[in-house]
N, C-alpha and C positions, 0 to 999 in steps of 0.2 A: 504493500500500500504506500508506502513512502518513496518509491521508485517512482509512484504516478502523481505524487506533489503539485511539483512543477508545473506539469502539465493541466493539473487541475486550477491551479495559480492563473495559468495563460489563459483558458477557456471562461474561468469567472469574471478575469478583466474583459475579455473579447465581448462577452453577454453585457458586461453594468455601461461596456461603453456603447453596444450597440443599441440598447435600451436607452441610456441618453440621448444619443444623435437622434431616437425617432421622435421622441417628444420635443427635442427642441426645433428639429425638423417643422413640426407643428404650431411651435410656435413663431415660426419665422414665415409660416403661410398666414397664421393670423394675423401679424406684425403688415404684412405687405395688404391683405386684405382691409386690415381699417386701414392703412393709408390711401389706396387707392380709389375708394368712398366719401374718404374727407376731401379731396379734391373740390375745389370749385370748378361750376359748368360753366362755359364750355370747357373741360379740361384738352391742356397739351397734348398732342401726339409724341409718343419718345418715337427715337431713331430707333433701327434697327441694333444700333453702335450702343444706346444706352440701355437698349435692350439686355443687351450681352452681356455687358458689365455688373447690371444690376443683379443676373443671372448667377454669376460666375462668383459674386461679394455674398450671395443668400447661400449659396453650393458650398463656399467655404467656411460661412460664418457656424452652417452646421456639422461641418464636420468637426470644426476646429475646437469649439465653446465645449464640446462633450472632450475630445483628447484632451483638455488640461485640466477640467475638472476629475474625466478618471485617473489620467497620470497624477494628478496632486492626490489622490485617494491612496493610490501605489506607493508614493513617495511617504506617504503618511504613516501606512501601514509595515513598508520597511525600516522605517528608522522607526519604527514602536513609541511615533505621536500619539498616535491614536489607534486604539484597538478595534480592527475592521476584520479580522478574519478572512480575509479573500481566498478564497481555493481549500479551504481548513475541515472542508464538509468531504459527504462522499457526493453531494449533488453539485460538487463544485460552484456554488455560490456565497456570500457573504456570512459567516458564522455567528456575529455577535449580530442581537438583538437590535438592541442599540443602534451598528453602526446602520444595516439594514432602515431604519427609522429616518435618520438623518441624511444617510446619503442617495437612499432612492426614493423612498416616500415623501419627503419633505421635498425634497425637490420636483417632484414630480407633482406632486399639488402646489408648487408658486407658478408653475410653469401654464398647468390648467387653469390657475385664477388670474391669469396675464389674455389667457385666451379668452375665458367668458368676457372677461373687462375690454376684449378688441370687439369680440361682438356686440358688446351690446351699445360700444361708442360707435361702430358702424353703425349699427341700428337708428342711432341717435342724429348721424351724420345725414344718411339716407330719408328722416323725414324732415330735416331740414331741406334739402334739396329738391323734395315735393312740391317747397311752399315759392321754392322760388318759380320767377317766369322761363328761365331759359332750360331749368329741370320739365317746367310743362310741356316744352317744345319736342321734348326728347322722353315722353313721357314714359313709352313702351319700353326702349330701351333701358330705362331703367329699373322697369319691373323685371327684366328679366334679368337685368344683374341682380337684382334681390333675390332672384331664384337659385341662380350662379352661387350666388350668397349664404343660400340657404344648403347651396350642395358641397360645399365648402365646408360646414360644419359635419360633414363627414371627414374632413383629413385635420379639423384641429382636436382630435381627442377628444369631443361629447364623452364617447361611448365609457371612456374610463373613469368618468363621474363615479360610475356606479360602483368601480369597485373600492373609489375611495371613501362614497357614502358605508358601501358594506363595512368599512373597518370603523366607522363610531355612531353608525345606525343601527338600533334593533327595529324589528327582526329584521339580523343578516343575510338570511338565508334568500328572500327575496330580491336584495339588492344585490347579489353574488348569480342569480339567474339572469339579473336582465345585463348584467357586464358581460357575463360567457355567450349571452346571445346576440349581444348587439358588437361586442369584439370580434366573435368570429366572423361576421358576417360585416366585417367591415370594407373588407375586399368585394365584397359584392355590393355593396353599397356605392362605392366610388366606381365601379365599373359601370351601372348605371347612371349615375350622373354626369360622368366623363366621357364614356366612351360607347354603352346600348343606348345613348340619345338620339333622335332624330335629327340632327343636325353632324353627327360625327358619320352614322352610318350613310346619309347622303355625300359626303366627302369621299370616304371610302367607293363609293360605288361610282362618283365623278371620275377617283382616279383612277379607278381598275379600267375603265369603259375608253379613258382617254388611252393608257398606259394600252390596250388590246385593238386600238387602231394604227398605234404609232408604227408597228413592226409592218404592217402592207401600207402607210401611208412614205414611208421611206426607204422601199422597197427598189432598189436599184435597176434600173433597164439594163434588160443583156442586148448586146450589139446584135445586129442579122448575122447570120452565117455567110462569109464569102466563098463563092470560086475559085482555086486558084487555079 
């Protein structure tokens, strides 16, 4: 058992940091979502250029914000700061109670109460901009960003509400049902609103249609046959 230490050391860091990146992942689509709400109409177009960058600054910002919080948990826990247990189990995850409490769950609920407080400042944003005139010109448009909106709180973490309700709600047992059911099925929740929509499945089928004429439409001429 002590020969698979190590090993188990590696796979409990690889999990507390892959479980950070998702959440904060989440909230960095929240972060962008009420900003992009707060906007006054008519808002800017970005370039394609500040597209990229703003892209490539959110890509990093969550990769990055989870490696130094797990690496300062590592570092913590090898100079015996703080007693964290990493890899000390046989299920290869965090062994003290305690640290458990502080370094996932605590975090893990500021991170959710950062995201209800984007939503419901968007919210807040959005009926502002009802009342204005150049929001009424653009009226539809903006219902259906609200919708957008609305399918958006399937990638900022709702669903794990529940399991944080389940740890200081009773009865538990209820709130521990509707986490394992609206977690699992989170994947299928964003695949509906992203991608089994009526407007992504009309793209798809523009492209296939365009993509399946191009090959006789650029179909090169063979020369006559000569006599010689």
């Amino acid at each position: 058992m002590r020969s698979q230490k190590p090993l188990c050391k590696i796979m409990a860091t690889v999990e507390h940091y892959f479980l950070t990146t998702t959440f904060v992942s989440m909230s960095v689509i929240a972060f962008h979502t009420c900003k992009v709400f707060a906007r006054r109409l008519p808002a800017p177009k970005m370039s394609e250029g500040h597209k990229r960058k703003l892209f490539c600054f959110y890509r990093t910002l969550g990769w990055l914000l989870p490696g130094l919080f797990v690496g300062s948990c590592v570092v913590l826990d090898h100079q015996e700061v703080v007693k964290i247990g990493c890899g000390e189990l046989e299920v290869c995850w965090l062994a003290e109670d305690n640290a458990y409490i502080y370094f996932v769950i605590i975090p893990i609920a500021v991170l959710l109460s950062f995201n209800v407080v984007a939503f419901v400042t968007a919210a807040v944003f959005l009926r502002k901009h009802g009342q204005n005139e150049a929001a009424r010109q653009a009226n539809g448009n903006r219902r259906s960003k609200f919708l957008i909106y609305v399918k958006l709180s399937t990638l900022v973490g709702f669903a794990w509400l529940f399991g944080l309700l389940a740890l200081v709600v009773k009865p538990k047992i209820v709130f521990w049902y509707f986490f394992v059911i609206f977690t699992s099925f989170q994947g299928v929740f964003v695949a509906m609103a992203f991608v089994l929509n009526a407007k992504t499945l009309a793209l798809y089928q523009q492209w296939y249609r365009s993509g399946s004429r191009t090959p006789t439409a650029k179909r090169p001429k063979r020369n006559a046959p000569t006599n010689v």
